[in-house]
C-alpha positions in Angstrom: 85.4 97.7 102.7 87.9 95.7 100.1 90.7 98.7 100.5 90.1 98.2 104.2 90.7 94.8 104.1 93.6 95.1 101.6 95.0 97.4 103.8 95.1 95.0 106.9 96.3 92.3 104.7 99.3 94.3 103.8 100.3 95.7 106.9 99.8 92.4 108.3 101.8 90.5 105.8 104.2 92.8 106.2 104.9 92.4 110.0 105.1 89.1 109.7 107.4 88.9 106.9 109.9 91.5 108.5 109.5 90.2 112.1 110.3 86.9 110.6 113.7 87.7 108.6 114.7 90.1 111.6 113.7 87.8 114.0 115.8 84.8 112.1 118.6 87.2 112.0 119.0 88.4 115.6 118.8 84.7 116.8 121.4 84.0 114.6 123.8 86.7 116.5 122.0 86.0 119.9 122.7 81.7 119.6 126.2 82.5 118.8 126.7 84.4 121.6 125.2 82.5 123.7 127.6 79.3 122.6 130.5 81.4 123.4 128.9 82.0 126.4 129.0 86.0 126.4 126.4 87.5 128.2 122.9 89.0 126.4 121.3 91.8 128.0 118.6 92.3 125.6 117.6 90.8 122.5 114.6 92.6 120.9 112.3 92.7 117.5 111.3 96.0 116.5 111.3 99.7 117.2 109.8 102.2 119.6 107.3 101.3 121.8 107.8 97.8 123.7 104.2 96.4 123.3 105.9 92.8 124.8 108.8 91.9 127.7 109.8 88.9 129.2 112.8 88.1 131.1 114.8 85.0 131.6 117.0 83.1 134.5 120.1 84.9 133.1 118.4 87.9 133.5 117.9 88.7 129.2 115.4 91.0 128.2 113.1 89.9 125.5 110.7 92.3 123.7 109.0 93.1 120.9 108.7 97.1 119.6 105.6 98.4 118.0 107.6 99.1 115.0 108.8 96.0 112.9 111.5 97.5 111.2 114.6 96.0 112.7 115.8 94.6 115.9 119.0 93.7 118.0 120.9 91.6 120.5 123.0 93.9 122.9 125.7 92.2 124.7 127.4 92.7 127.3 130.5 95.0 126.8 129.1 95.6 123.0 128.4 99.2 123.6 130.1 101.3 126.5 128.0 102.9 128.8 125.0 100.8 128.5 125.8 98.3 131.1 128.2 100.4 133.5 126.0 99.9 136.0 124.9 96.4 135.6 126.1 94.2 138.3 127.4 90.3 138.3 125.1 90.0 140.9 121.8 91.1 139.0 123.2 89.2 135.7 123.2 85.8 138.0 126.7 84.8 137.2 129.9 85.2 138.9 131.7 86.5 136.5 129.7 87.5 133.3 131.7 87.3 129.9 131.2 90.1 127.9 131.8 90.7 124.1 135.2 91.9 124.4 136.4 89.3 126.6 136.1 86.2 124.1 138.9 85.8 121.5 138.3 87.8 117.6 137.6 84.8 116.0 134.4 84.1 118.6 133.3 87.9 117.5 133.9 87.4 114.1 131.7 84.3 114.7 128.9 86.1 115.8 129.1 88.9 113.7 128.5 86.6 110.9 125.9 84.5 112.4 123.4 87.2 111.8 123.7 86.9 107.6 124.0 83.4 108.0 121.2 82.7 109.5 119.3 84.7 107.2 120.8 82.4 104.2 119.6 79.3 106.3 116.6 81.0 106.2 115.9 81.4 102.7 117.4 77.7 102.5 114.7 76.4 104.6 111.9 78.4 102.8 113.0 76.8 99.1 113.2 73.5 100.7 109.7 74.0 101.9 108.9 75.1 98.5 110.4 72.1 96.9 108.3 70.1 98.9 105.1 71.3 98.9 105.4 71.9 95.3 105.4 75.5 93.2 103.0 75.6 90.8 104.2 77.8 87.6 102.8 79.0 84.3 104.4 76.7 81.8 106.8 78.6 79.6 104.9 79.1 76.3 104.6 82.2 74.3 101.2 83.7 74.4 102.1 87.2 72.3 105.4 89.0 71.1 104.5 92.6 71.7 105.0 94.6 68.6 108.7 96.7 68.8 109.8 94.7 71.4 113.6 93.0 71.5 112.1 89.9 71.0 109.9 90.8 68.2 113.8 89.9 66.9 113.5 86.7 67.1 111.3 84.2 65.4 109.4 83.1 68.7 105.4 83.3 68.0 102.2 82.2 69.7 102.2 79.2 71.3 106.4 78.1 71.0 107.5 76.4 74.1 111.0 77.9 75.1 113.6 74.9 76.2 116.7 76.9 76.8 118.4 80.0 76.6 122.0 80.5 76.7 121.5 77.0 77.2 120.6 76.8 80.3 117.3 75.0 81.2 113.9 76.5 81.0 111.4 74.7 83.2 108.8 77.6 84.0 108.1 81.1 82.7 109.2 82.2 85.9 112.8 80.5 84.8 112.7 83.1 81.4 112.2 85.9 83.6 114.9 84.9 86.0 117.6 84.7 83.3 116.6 88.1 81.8 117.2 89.6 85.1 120.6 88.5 85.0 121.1 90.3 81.5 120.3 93.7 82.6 122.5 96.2 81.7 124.2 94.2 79.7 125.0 93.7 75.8 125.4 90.8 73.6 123.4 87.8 71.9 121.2 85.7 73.8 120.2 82.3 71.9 116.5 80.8 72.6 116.3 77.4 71.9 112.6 76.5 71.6 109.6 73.9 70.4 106.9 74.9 67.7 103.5 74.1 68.8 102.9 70.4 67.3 106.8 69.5 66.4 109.1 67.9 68.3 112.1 69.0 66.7 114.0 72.3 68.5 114.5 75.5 66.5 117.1 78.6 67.6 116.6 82.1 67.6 118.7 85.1 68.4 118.3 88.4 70.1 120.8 90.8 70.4 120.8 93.1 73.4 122.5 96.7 73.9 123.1 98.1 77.5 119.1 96.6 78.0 117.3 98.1 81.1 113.6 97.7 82.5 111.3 100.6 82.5 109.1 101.5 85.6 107.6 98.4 87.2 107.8 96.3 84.1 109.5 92.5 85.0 112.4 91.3 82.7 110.2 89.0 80.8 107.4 91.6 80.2 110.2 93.8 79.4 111.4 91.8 76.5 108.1 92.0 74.8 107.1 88.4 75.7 103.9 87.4 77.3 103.0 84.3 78.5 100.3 82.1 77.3 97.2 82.1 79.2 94.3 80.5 77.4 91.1 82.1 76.7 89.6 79.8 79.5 86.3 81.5 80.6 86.3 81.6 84.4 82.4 82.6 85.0 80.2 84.4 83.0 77.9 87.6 83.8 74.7 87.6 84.3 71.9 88.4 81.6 75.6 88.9 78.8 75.5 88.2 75.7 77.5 85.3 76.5 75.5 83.8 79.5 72.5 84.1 76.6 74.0 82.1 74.1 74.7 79.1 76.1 78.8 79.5 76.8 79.6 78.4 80.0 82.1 78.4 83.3 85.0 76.2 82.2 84.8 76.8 78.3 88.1 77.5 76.3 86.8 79.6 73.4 89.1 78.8 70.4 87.9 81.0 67.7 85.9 84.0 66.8 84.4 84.0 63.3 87.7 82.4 61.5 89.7 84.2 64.1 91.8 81.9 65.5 91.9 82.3 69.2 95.1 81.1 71.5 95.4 83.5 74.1 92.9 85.7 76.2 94.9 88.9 74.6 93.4 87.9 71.0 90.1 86.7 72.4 90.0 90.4 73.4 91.7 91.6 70.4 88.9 89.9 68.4 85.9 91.1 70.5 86.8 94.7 71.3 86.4 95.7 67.8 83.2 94.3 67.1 80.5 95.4 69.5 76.9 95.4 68.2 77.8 92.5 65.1 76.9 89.0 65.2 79.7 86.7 65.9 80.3 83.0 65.4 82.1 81.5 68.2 83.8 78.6 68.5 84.4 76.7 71.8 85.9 73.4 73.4 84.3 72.1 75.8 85.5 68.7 77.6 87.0 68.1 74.0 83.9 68.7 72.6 83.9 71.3 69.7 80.6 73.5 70.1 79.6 76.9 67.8 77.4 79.4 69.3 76.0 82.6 68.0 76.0 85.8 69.6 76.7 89.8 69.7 79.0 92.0 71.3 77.5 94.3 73.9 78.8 98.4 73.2 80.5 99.7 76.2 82.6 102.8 76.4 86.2 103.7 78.6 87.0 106.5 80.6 88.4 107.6 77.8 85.6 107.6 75.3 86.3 104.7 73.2 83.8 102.0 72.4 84.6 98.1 72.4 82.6 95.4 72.8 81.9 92.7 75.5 80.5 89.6 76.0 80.5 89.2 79.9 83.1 86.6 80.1 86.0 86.9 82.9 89.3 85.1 82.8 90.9 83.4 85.2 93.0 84.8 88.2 94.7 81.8 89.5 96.7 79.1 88.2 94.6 76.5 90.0 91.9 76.0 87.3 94.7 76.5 84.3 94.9 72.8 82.3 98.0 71.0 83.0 99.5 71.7 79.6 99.8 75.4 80.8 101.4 74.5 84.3 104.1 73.1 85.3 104.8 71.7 89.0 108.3 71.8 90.4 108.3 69.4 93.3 111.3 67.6 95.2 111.2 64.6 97.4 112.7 65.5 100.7 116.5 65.2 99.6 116.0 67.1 96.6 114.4 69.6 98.1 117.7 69.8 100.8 119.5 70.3 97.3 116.6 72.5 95.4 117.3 74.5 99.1 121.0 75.3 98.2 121.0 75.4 95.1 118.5 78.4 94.4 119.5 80.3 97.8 122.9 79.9 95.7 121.5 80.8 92.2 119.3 83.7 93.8 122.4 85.3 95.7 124.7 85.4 92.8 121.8 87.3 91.3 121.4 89.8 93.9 125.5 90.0 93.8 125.5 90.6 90.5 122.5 93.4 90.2 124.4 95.3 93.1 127.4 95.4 91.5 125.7 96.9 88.1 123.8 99.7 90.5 127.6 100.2 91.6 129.1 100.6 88.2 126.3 102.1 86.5 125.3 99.6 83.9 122.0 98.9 86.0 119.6 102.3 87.3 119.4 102.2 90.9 115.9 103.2 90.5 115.9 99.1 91.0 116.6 100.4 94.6 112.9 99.3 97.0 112.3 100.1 100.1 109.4 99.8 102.7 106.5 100.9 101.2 107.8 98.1 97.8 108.3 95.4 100.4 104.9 95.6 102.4 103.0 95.6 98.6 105.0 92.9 97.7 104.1 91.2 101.3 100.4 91.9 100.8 100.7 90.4 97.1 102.4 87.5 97.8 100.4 86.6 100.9 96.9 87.0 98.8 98.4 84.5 96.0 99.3 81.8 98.8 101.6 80.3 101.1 103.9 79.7 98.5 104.5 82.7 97.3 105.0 84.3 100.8 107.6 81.4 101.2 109.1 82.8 97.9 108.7 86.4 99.2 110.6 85.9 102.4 113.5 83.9 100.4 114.8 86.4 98.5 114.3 89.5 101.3 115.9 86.7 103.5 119.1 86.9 100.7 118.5 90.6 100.4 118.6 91.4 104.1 122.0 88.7 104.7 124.1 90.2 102.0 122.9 93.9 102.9 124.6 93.2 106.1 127.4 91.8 104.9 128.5 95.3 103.3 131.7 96.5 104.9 129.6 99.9 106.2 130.2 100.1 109.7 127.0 99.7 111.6 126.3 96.7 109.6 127.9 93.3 110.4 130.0 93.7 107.3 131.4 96.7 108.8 132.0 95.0 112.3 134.0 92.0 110.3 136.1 95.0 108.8 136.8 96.1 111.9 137.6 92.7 113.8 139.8 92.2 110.7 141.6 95.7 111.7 142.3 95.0 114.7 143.5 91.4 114.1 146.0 92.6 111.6 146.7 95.8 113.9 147.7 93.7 117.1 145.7 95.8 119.2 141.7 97.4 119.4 140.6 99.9 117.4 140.5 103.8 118.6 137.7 105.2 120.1 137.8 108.1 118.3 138.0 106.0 114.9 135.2 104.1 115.9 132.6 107.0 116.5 133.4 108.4 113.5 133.1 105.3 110.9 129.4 104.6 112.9 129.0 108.3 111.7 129.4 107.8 108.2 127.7 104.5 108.3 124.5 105.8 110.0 124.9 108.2 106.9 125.4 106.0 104.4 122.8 103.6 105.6 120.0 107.0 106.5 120.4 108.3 102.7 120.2 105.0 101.1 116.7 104.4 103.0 115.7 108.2 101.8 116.4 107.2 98.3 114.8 103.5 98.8 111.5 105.5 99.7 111.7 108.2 97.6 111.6 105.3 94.9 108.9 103.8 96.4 107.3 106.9 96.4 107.9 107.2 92.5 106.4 104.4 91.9 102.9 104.8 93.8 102.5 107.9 92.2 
């Protein structure tokens, strides 16, 4: 029943979140048209079957395709052969303007609208963001995994990280960001950073060689840092050895035997090896210190190895973390118009910058996702909250805008090349010339989804 419902979830998410960038996108081309007053014959969301049509006073189609992978606005005099037969009598005007009646600069206009609409978009979603407030893990350093680049530095459990590079660190989220704009790169970063219970800022120094991220792996997890996530016990199992001893919902156990405990990683670190032997634990409650006795239950893997449990669960969301593991970026409203801009800016240099890495090399284009990545990301981000599905449809909103903005023909990028041709030419474009360039763009644009899947593919399996 839960794969069922997991399954809905995602393919529901994922309508939604591509109807809604689409959507956003062909409005963008179909408003711009409309203010230069060249006549729409159809503006539809989706592929295949129309399960939805209406039809306005100006005689525009409106549907909505069973398949939510796309859409488009087709204008008047966009496409020959389309509207041959299309009188001015059933369009209810006179004399209908088509596409290539209005000047270059009115086409260039709403060729562009599309990927700027699609940055408004993302705008709007980070302003919402902004004001409803993101809440983040708090960038603190749980566990430096063992071989890791930064098991070159001198971070260690429980360092709060300022800056890097000298820029700002608010949220561990912020960490991860920056290392995502160091891939494939080489060079020192410096990490500027607070040791639990000082004040005073400390500097360390990793160096990095042509670093990449392997599999699915994040930047940040990449880099061998995890962040901290207290050994805060969520609920407790019935008849465990914990629910015996006393140890309760709510509890932050801080030490096993004379173990000290920081992080849920040693709290299972601790236990695993010690199944079957009496342990003293330690445990705050409500700032109250309080020992209990108890001992690990034996359990064994798939894989044949015994550890031991006590029937305690962590926690899965950052609602019932303590505030000195959160943090909470909120704006009032004109910060948020600012917070808006500024990360649509921050996130599209970003995206600018990984593309032209896959270009050169330095970056794997294994990065590459395509469908099947963006629906689990839908159904992940729409399970954590309304946030992250805000979040979610910011970045595809960036994604989708500069994707189009590529000079391929087929995509608005290409159409602006084309325009620009023509401009500089004095006179249209051949026919000829621009059957063939569609050509290669449909290819270009066909094998880059192939290998977007294909990775996708990869992955699952």
């Amino acid at each position: 029943m839960e794969i069922i419902l997991n399954t809905i979830n995602i393919i529901l998410s994922f309508s939604i979140l591509i109807g809604l960038i689409v959507g956003i996108h062909e409005l963008g081309h179909f408003l711009a048209a409309r203010y230069f007053g060249i006549c729409v014959l159809k503006f539809k969301i989706g592929f295949g079957k129309t399960l939805l049509k209406w039809t306005d006073k100006r005689k525009t189609d409106y549907e909505l395709g069973l398949l939510p992978l796309g859409g488009y606005v087709q204008m008047l005099g966009e496409s020959a052969g389309i509207e041959e037969n299309i009188s001015s009598s059933e369009l209810k005007v006179s004399k209908p303007i088509s596409y290539k009646d209005v000047s270059l600069g009115a086409r260039a206009v709403v060729t562009a609208a599309g990927p700027f609409a699609n940055f408004i978009l993302a705008i709007v979603a980070y302003f919402l963001i902004s004001i409803i407030g993101a809440k983040e893990l708090a960038p603190l350093v749980g566990q430096i995994e063992i071989g890791s680049l930064a098991s070159q530095s001198s971070l260690t459990s429980g360092d709060r990280i300022i800056s890097i590079n000298e820029r700002e660190i608010i949220s561990f989220n912020d960490i991860n960001t920056f290392l995502a704009s160091k891939m494939g790169e080489s060079g020192d970063i410096t990490i500027s950073f607070l040791r639990e219970g000082s004040d005073v800022s400390a500097t360390t120094a990793v160096s990095l060689y042509e670093w990449q991220t392997e599999g699915q792996r994040s930047p940040v997890s990449q880099f061998g840092i995890v962040p901290l996530i207290p050994a805060l016990v969520a609920s407790v199992q019935e008849g465990s050895p914990a629910k015996k001893a006393g140890i309760l919902s709510g509890d932050i156990i801080k030490k096993v035997n004379n173990y000290k405990i920081t992080t849920w990683f040693d709290l299972s670190e601790a236990i695993s090896n010690e199944y079957e032997q009496e342990l003293n634990i330690l445990v705050d409650r409500d700032g109250i210190r309080i020992p209990f006795r108890l001992t690990p239950n034996k359990v064994v893997n798939e894989a044949g190895e015994a550890k031991g449990v006590i029937g305690v669960q962590r926690l899965s969301s950052l609602d019932d973390l303590p505030k000195e593991f959160i943090v909470i970026n909120k704006e009032n409203f004109f910060g948020a118009i600012l917070k808006g801009f500024t990360e649509t800016y921050k996130f599209t240099i970003l995206i600018l910058d990984s593309i032209k890495k896959m270009i050169t090399g330095s970056v794997s284009a294994e990065n590459i996702g395509g469908p099947i990545q963006i629906s689990m990301l839908a159904g992940s981000a729409a399970k954590a909250g309304f946030v992250s599905f805000l979040t979610i449809i910011a970045v595809l909103s960036i994604n989708l805008g500069l994707l189009n903005l590529l000079p391929i023909p087929v995509l608005d990028g290409g159409q602006l090349v084309m325009i620009a041709i023509e401009k500089i030419k004095g006179s249209p474009v051949s026919e000829s010339f621009l059957e063939y360039s569609f050509r290669l763009g449909i290819l270009l644009i066909g094998s880059l989804m192939i290998f977007a899947v294909f990775n996708d593919i990869a992955r699952v399996i």
